[in-house]
C-alpha positions as CSV (number, residue, x, y, z in Angstrom):
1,X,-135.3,147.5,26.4
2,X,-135.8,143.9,25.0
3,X,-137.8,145.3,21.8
4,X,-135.0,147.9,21.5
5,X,-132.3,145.3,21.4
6,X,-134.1,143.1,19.0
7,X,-134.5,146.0,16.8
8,X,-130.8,147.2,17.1
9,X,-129.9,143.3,15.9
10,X,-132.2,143.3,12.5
11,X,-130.3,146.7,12.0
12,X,-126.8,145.1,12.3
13,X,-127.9,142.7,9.4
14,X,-129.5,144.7,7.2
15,X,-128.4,145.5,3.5
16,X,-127.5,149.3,2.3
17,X,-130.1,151.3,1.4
18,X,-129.5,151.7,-1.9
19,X,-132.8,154.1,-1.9
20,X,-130.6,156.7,0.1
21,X,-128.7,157.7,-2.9
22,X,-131.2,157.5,-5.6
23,X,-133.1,160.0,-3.4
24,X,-130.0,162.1,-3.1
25,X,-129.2,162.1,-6.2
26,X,-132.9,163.0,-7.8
27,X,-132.7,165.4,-4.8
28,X,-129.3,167.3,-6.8
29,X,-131.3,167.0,-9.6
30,X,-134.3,169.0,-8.5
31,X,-131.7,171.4,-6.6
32,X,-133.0,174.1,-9.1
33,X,-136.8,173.7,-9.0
34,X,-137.6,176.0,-6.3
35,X,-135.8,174.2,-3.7
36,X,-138.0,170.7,-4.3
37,X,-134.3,168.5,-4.1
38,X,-133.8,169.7,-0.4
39,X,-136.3,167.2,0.9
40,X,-135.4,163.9,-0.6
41,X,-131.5,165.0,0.1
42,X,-132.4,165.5,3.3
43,X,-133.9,162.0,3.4
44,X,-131.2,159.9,1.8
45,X,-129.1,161.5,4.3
46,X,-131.2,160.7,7.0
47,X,-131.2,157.5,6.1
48,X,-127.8,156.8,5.5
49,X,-126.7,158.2,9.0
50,X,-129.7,155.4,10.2
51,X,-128.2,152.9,8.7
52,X,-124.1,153.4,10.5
53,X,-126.0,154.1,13.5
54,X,-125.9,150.2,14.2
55,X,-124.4,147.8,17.6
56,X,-120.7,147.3,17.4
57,X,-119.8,143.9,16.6
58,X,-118.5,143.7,19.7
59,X,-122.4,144.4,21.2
60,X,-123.7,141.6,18.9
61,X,-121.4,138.9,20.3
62,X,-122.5,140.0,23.9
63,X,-126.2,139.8,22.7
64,X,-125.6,136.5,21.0
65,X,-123.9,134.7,23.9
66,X,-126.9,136.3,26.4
67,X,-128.7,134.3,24.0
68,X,-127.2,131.3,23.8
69,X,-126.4,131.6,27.7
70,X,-130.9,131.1,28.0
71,X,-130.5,127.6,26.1
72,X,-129.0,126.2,28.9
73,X,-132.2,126.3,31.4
74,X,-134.3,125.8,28.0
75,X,-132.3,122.6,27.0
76,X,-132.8,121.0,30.9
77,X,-137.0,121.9,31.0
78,X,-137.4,120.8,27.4
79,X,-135.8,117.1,28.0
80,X,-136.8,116.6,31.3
81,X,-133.8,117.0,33.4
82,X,-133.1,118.6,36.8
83,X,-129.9,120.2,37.5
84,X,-129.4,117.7,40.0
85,X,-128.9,114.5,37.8
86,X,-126.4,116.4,35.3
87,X,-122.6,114.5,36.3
88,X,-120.4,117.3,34.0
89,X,-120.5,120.8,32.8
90,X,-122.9,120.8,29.6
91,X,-121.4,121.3,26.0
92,X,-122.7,124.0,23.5
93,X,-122.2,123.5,19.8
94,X,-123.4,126.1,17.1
95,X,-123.2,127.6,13.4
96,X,-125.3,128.8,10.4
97,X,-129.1,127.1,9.6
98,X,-131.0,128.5,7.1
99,X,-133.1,125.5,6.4
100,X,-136.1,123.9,8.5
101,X,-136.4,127.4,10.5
102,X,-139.9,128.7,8.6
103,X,-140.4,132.2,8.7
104,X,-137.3,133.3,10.8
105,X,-135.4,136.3,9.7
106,X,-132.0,135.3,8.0
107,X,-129.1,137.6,8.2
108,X,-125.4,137.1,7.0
109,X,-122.7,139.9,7.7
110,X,-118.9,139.8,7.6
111,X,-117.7,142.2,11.1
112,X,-115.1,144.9,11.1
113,X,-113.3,142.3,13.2
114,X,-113.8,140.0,10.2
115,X,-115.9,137.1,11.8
116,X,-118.8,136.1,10.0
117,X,-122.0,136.6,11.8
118,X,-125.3,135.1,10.9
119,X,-128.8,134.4,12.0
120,X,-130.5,132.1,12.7
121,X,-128.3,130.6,14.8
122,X,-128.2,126.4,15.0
123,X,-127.5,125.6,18.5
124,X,-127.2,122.1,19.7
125,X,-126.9,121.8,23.8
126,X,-125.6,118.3,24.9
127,X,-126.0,117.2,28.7
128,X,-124.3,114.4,30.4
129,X,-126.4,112.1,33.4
130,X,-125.7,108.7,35.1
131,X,-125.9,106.4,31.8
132,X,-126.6,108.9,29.1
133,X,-126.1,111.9,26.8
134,X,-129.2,114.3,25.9
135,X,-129.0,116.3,23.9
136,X,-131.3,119.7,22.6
137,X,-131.4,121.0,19.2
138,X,-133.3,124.2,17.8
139,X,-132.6,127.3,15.6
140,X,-132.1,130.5,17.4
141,X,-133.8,134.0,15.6
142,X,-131.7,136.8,16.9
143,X,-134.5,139.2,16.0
144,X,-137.0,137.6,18.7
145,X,-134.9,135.5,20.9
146,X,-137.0,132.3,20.3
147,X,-135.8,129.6,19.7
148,X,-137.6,127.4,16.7
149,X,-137.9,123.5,15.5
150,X,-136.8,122.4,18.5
151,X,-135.8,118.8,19.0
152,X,-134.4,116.3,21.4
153,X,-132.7,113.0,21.5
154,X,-130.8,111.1,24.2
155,X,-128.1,108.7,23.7
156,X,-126.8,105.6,25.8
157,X,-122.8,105.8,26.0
158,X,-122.3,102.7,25.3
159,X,-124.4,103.7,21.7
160,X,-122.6,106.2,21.1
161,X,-119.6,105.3,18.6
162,X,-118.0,108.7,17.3
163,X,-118.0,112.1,17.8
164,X,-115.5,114.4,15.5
165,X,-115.5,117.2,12.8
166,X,-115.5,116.3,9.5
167,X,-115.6,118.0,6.1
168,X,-119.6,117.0,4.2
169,X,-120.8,118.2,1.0
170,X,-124.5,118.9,2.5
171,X,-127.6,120.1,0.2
172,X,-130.8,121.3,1.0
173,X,-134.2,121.2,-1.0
174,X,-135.4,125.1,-2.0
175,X,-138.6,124.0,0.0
176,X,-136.4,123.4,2.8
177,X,-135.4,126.9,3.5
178,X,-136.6,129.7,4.8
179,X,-138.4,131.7,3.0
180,X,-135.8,135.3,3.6
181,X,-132.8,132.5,3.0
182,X,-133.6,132.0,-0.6
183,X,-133.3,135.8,-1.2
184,X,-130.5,136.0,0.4
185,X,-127.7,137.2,-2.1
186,X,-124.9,135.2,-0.6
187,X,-126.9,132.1,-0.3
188,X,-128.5,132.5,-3.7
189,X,-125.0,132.5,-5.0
190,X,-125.1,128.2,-3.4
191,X,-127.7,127.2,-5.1
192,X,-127.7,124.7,-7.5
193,X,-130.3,123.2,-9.3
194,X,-133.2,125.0,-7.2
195,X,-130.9,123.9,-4.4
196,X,-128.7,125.3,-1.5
197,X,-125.2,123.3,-1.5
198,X,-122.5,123.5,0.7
199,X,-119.8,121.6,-0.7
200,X,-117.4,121.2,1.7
201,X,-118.7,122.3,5.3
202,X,-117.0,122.1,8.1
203,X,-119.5,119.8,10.4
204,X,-119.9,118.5,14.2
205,X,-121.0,115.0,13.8
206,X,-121.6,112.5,16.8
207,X,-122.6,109.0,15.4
208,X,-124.2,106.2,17.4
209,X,-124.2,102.5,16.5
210,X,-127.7,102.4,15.2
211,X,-126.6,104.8,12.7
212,X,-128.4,107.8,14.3
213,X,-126.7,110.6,14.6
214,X,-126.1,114.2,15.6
215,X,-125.4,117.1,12.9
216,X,-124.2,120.7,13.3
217,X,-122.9,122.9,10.2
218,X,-120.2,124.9,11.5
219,X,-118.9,126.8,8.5
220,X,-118.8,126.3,5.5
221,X,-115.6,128.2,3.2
222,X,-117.6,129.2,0.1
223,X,-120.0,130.9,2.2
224,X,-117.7,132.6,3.9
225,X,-116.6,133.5,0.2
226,X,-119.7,135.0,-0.6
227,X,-119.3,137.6,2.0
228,X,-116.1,138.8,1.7
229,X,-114.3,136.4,3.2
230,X,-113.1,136.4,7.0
231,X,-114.0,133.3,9.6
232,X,-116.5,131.8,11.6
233,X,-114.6,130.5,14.9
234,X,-115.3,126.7,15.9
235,X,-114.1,126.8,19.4
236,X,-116.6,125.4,21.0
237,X,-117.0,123.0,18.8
238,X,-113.5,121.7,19.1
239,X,-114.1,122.2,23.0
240,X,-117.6,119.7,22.7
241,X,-115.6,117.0,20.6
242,X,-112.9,116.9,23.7
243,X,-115.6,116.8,26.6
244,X,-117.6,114.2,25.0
245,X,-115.2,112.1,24.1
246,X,-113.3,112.5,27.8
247,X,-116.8,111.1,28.8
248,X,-117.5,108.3,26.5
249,X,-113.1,107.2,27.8
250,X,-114.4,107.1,31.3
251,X,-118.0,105.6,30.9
252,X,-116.5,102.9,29.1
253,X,-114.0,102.0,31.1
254,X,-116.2,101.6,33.8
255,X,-118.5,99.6,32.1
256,X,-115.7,97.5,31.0
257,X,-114.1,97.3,34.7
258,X,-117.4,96.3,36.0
259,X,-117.9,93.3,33.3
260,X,-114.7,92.5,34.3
């Protein structure tokens, strides 16, 4: 069942076989000789009907948030936390990352509903405990469930100086990307200079006053372009921004009442 679902999400993502009608049409061709064009019509058929045999989009998004629901027991084992010492509901930040993810397959697909999908999936998953933030960061691969270059940091509140989203012209080295990113048409169509560029991306930043920080692209408009337009929601997003900072208010304000 798992394989199958895995398998059913590289076929979402895939390109057009574009071999399906050159064997179709060589097949017409050959419609003469003795019947030889029957077989490869028959197989560009075939493999056109494969190819709309594919998960609604409406599947996907149920597949994607089974696997972003799995971070959440991933993000508490991999810093060290027990349910018990979490004060607030976690937050759950996410968007495109083609970059720092090695060999993970990279998809990009504009729905019938018009949201932009993508894969891997950047998923940051920030907890709240007595005196500070932790947070967990990897790249999700739709295709295997894994998540990959996985990170954590944890922040004191009283550190902590901003959290917002803000518009960044962000760039990434060629040797930076994964390897399927760089063929990518869409994402070949951002590179400059041997590099990808994003020039005005839509970004969930938290900031500290050491000058650390916290980084999740959330869109970015001219890849959304590239595909054929449509949009890549940033609910959650907004949602994180409104829970952290409700925290860092209250934390805060203790600390402050208690130096009082």
């Amino acid at each position: 069942m798992e394989q199958d679902k895995r398998s059913q999400i590289k076929k979402y993502f895939a390109k057009f076989p574009k071999w399906t009608v050159v064997a179709i049409f060589f097949g017409l061709l050959l419609l003469g000789a003795k019947g030889l064009g029957i077989i490869p019509i028959a197989i560009g058929i075939w493999g056109i009907v494969a190819y709309y045999k594919k998960p609604s989009d409406a599947q996907m998004d149920a597949w994607i948030a089974e696997d972003l629901k799995n971070l959440q027991s991933k993000a508490l084992a991999k810093t060290g936390l027990d349910p018990s010492e979490l004060i607030g509901e976690s937050v759950m930040v996410y968007g495109p990352r083609f970059w720092n993810v090695g060999g993970a397959e990279v998809g990009i697909k504009k729905g019938k509903d018009d949201l932009v999908r993508f894969m891997p999936i950047g998923v940051t998953v920030i907890n709240f405990t007595q005196h500070q933030l932790v947070a967990y960061q990897c790249a999700v691969d739709l295709t295997t469930g894994n998540p990959l270059s996985e990170s954590t940091d944890e922040y004191f509140y009283r550190d902590v100086v901003s959290v917002a989203t803000q518009s960044k012209t962000m760039t990434w080295d060629k040797a930076s990307l994964a390897a399927k990113a760089q063929s990518s048409k869409p994402l070949a169509a951002l590179m400059t200079g041997g590099k990808l560029q994003f020039n005005a991306a839509e970004t969930f930043v938290l900031t500290t006053s050491g000058g650390t920080s916290i980084e999740v692209i959330l869109r970015d408009p001219q890849l959304i372009e590239k595909v054929g337009g449509g949009s890549i929601p940033t609910d959650t997003a907004d949602k994180a921004v409104q829970t952290v900072r409700k925290m860092l208010r209250e934390k805060k304000t203790a600390a402050a009442a208690a130096s009082a």
